[in-house]
Kinemage of the C-alpha trace (Angstrom):
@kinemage 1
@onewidth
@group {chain A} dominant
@subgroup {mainchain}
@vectorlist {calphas} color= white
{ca unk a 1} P 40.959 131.232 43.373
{ca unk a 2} L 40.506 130.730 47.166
{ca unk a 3} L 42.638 127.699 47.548
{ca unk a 4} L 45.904 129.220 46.702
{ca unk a 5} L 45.426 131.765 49.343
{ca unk a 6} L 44.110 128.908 52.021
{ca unk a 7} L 47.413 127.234 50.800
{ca unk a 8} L 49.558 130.487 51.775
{ca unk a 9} L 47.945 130.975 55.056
{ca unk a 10} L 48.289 127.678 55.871
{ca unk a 11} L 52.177 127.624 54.840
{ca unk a 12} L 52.362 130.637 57.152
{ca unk a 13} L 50.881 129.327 60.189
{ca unk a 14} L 53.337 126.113 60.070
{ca unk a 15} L 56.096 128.325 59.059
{ca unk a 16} L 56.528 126.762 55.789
{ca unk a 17} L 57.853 128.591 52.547
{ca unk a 18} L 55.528 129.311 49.798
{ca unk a 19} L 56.656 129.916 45.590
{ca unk a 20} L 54.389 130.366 42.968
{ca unk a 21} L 56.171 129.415 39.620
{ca unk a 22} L 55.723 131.081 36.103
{ca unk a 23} L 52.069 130.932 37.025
{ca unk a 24} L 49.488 132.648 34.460
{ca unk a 25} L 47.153 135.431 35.638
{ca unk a 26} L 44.306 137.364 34.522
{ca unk a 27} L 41.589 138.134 33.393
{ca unk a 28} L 40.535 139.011 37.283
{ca unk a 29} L 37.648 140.391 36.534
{ca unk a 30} L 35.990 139.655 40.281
{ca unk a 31} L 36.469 141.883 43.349
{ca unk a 32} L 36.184 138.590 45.731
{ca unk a 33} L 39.065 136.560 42.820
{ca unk a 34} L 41.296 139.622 42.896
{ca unk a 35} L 41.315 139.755 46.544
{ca unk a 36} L 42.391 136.047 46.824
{ca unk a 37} L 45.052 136.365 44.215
{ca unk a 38} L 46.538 139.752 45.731
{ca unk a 39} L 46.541 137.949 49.459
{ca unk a 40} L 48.231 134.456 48.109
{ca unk a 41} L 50.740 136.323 46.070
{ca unk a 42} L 51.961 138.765 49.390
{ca unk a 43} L 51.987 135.763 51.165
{ca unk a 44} L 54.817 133.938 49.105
{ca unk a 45} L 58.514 134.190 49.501
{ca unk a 46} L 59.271 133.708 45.687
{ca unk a 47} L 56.523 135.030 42.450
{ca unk a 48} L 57.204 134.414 38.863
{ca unk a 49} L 54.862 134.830 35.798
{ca unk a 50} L 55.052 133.145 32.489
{ca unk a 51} L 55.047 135.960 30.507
{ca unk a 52} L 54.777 140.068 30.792
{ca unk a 53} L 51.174 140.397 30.290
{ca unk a 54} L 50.573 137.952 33.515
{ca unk a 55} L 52.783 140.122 35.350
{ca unk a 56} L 51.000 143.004 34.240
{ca unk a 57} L 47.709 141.984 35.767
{ca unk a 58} L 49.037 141.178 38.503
{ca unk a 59} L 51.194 144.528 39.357
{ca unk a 60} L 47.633 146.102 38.863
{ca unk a 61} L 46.242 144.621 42.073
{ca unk a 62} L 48.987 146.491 43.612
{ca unk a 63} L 51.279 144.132 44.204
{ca unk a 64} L 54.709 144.717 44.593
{ca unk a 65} L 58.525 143.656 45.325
{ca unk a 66} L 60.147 141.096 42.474
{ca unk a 67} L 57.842 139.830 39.855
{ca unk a 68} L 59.861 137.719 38.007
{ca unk a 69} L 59.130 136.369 34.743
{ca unk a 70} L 60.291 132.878 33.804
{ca unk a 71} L 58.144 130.873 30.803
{ca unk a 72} L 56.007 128.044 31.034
{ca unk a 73} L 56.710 125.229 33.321
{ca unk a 74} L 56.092 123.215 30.641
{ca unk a 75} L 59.101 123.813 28.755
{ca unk a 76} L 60.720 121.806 31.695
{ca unk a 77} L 59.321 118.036 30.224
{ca unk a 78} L 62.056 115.685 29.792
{ca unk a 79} L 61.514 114.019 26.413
{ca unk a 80} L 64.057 112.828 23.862
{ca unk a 81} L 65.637 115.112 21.253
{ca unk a 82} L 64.383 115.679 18.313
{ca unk a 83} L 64.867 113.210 15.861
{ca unk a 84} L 67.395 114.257 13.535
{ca unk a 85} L 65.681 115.538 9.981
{ca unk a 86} L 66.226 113.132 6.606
{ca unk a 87} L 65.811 113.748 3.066
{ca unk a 88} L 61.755 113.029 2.250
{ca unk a 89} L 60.523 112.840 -1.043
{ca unk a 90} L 56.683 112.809 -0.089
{ca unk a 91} L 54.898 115.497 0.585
{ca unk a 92} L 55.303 117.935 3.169
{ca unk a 93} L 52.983 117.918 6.916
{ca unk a 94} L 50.886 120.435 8.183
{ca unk a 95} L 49.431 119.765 11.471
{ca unk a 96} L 46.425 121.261 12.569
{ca unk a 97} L 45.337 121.519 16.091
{ca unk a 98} L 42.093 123.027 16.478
{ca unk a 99} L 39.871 124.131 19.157
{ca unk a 100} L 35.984 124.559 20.035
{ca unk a 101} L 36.347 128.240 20.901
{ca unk a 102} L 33.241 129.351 21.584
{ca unk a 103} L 31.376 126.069 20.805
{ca unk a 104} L 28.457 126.214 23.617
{ca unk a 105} L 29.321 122.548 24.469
{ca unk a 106} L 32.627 123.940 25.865
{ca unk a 107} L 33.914 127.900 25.599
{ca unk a 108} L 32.401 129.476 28.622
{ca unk a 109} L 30.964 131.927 26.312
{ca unk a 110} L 29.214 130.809 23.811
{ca unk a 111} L 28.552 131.956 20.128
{ca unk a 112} L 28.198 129.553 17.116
{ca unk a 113} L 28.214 132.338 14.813
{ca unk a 114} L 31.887 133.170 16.159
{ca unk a 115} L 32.566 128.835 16.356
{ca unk a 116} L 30.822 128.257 12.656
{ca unk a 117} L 33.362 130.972 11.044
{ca unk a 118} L 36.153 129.650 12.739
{ca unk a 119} L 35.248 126.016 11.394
{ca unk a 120} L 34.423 127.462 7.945
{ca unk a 121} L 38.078 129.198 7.948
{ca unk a 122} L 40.239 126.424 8.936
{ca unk a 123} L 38.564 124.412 6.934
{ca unk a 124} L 38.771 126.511 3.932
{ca unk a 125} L 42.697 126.682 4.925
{ca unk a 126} L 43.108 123.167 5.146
{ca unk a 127} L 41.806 123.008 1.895
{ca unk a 128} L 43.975 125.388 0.067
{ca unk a 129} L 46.972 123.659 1.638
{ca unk a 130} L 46.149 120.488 0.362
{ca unk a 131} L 45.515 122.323 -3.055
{ca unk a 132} L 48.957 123.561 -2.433
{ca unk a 133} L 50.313 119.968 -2.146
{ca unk a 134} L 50.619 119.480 1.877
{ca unk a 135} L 48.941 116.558 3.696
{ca unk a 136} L 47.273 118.300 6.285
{ca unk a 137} L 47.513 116.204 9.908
{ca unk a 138} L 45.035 117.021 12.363
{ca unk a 139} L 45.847 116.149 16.104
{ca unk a 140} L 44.214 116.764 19.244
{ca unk a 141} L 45.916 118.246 22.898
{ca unk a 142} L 42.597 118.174 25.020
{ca unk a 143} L 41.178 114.954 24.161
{ca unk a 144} L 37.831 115.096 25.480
{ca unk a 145} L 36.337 117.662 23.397
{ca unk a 146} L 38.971 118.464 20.619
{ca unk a 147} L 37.978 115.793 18.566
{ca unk a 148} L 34.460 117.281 17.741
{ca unk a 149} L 35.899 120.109 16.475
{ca unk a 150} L 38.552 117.997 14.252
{ca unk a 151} L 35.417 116.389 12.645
{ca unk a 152} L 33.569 119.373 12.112
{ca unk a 153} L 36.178 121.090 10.102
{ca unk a 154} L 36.856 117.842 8.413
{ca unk a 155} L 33.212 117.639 7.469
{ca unk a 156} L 33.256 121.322 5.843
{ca unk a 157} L 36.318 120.744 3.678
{ca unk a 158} L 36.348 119.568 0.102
{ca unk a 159} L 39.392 117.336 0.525
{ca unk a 160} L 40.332 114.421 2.821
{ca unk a 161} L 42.490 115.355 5.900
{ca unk a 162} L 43.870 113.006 8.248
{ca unk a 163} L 43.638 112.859 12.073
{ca unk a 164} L 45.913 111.564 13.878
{ca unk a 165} L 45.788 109.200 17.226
{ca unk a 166} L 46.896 110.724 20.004
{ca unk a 167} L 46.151 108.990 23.633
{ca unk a 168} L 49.064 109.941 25.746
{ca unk a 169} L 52.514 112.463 25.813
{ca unk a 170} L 54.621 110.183 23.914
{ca unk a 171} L 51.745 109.911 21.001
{ca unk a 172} L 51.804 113.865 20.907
{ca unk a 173} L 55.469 113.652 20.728
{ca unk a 174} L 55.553 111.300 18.027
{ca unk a 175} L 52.788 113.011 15.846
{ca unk a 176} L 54.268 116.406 16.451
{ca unk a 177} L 58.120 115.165 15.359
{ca unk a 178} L 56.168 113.987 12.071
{ca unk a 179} L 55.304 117.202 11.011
{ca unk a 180} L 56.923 119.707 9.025
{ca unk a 181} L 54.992 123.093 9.994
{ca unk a 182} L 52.219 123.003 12.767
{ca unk a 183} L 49.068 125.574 12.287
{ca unk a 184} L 48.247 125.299 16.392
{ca unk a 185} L 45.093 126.992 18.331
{ca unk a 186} L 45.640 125.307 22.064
{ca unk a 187} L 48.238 127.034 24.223
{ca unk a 188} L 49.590 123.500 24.621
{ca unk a 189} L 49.578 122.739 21.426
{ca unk a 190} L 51.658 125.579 20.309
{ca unk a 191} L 54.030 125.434 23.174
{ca unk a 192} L 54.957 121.971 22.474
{ca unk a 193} L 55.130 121.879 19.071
{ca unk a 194} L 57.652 124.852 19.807
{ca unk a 195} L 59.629 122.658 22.233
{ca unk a 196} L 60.323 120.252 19.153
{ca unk a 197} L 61.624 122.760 17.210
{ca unk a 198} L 58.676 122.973 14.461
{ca unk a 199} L 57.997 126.736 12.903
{ca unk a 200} L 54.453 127.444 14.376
{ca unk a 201} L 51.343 129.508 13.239
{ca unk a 202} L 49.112 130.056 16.051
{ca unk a 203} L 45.721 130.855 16.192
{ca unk a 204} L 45.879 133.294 19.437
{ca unk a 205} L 42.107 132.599 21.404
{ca unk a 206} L 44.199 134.319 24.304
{ca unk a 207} L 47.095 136.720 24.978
{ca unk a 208} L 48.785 134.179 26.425
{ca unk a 209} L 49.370 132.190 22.952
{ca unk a 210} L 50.762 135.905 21.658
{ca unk a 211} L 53.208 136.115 24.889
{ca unk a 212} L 54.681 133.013 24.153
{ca unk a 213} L 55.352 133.382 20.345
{ca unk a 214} L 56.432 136.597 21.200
{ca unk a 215} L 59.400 135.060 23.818
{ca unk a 216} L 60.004 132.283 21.406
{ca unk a 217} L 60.933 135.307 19.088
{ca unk a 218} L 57.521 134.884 16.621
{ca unk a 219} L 55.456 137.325 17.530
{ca unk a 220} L 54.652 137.825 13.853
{ca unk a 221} L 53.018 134.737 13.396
{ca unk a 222} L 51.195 134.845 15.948
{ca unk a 223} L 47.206 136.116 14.417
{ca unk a 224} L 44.382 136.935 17.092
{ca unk a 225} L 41.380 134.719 16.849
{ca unk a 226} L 39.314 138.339 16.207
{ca unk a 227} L 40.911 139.152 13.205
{ca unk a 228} L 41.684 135.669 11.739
{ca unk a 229} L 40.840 135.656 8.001
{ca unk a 230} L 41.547 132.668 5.038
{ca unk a 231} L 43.333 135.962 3.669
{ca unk a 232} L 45.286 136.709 7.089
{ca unk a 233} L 46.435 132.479 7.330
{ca unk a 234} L 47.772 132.663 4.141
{ca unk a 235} L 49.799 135.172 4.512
{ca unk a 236} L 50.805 134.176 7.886
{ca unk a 237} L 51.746 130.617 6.081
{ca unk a 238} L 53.333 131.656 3.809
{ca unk a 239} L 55.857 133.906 5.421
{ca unk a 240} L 56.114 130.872 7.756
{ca unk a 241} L 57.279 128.877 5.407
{ca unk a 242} L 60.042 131.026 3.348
{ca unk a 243} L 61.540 131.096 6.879
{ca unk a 244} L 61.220 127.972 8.210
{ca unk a 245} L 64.590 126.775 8.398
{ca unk a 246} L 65.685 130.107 10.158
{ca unk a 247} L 62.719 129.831 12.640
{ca unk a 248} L 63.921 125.607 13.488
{ca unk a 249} L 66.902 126.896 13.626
{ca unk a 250} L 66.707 129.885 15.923
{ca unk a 251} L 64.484 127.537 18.127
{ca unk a 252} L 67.413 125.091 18.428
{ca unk a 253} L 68.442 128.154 20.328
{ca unk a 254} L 66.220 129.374 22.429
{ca unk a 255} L 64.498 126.060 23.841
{ca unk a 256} L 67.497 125.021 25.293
{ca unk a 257} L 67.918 128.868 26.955
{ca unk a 258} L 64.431 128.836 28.051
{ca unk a 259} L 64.963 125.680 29.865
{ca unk a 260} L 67.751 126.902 31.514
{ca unk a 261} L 66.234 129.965 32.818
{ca unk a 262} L 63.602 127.320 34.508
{ca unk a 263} L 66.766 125.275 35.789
{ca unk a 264} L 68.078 128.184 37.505
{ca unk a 265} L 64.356 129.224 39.017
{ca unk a 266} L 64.123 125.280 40.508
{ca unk a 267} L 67.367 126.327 41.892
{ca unk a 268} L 66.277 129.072 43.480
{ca unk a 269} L 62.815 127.649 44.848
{ca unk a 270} L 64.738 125.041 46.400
{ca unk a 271} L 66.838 127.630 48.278
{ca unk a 272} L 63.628 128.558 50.078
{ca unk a 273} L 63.360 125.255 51.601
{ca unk a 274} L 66.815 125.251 52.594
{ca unk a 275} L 66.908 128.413 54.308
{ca unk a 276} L 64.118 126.900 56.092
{ca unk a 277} L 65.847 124.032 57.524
């Protein structure tokens, strides 16, 4: 947390401008990490958070003037348009994008009672959607540690699921235009399976993953890691699903405005370097 704030004082002392952009906050938990944050932050010329609960935490530590918020930085990844949907006669894909929350070989707090349930759950879901007649598609967005968890839910359910190779951007791309309906824990995982227009169910670890459904306009299938139940997914899925051409549809939308608002923020940031010269 220190090296933001040795960034700002050293933009200071040469005169230079600083931004932060749609930058996440919190928890601060620290005395010493709220200090830094609070002294970085008064030091810009330009703030923006990714989402109101950022903000939030941040307008606790007192401080003040515009707190914009713009959404993920993210959003801003040049890729290729969605390739335009055709006719399938085979079944339809879920993707699956797990986590190893709270897996002691990774979560910084560690439980396996809390990391066994969750791989009992989704693998109990994964199962009923097969039963249901998806092919269920796992993929990885962290690929160091993600694929652990993949094949420890894989090894709890009854029925095969696949898992798909992902080793750059353009293979997450590809396996995430594949899909029909994504069932996403990572952050990054939902966000860009959002960006390609695919109705999402996340599995919220953080309130982060609830802020962005929420600005994406799905807030309702968004279900905290605390209270997730088979019971809870299915219900969640299934309301998913009897709106899923409304949800792709309204995302056709708001993707396009979200990356806009970003446009206009680059705009502005850029400003600050030419009042400068």
């Amino acid at each position: 947390m220190g090296v933001p704030f040795k960034w700002s004082l050293l933009a200071r002392a040469s005169g230079t401008r600083v931004a932060f952009l749609s930058v996440g906050a919190g928890p601060l938990e620290t005395p010493l990490g709220k200090f830094f944050v609070r002294q970085a932050l008064r030091l810009a010329g330009y703030r923006s958070f990714r989402d109101d609960d950022a903000r939030r935490c941040i307008m606790r530590l007192g401080v003040v003037g515009e707190l914009a918020v713009v959404p993920d930085l993210a959003f801003s990844l040049t890729v290729d348009a969605p390739h335009r949907s055709v006719p399938r006669t085979e079944r339809r894909i879920v993707g699956i994008n797990p986590m190893p929350v709270f897996d002691d070989t990774y979560y910084p707090e560690h439980d396996p009672r809390v990391y066994g349930h969750y791989v009992r759950t989704l693998a109990a879901f994964a199962d009923w959607l097969v039963e249901r007649g998806y092919d269920v598609r796992f993929f990885a967005t962290q690929l160091l540690v993600d694929h652990q968890v993949i094949d420890d839910v894989r090894h709890v359910m009854k029925h095969d699921g696949t898992q798909a190779s992902v080793r750059s951007f353009d293979d997450l791309v590809a396996v995430i235009d594949g899909l029909d309906l994504v069932v996403a824990t990572r952050y990054h995982g939902t966000l860009f399976s959002l960006m390609r227009r695919k109705p999402v169910l996340s599995i919220a670890y953080h309130r982060k993953s609830i802020e962005l459904m929420a600005q994406m306009g799905l807030a309702e299938y968004a279900v905290d890691i605390e209270l997730v139940t088979l019971e809870r997914l299915q219900d969640r899925f299934l309301a998913l699903t009897a709106q899923a051409a409304c949800v792709t549809e309204a995302l056709g939308r708001r993707v396009p405005a979200v990356r806009a608002a970003l446009d206009t923020q680059y705009a502005r940031a850029f400003g600050l370097l030419e009042a400068v010269s």
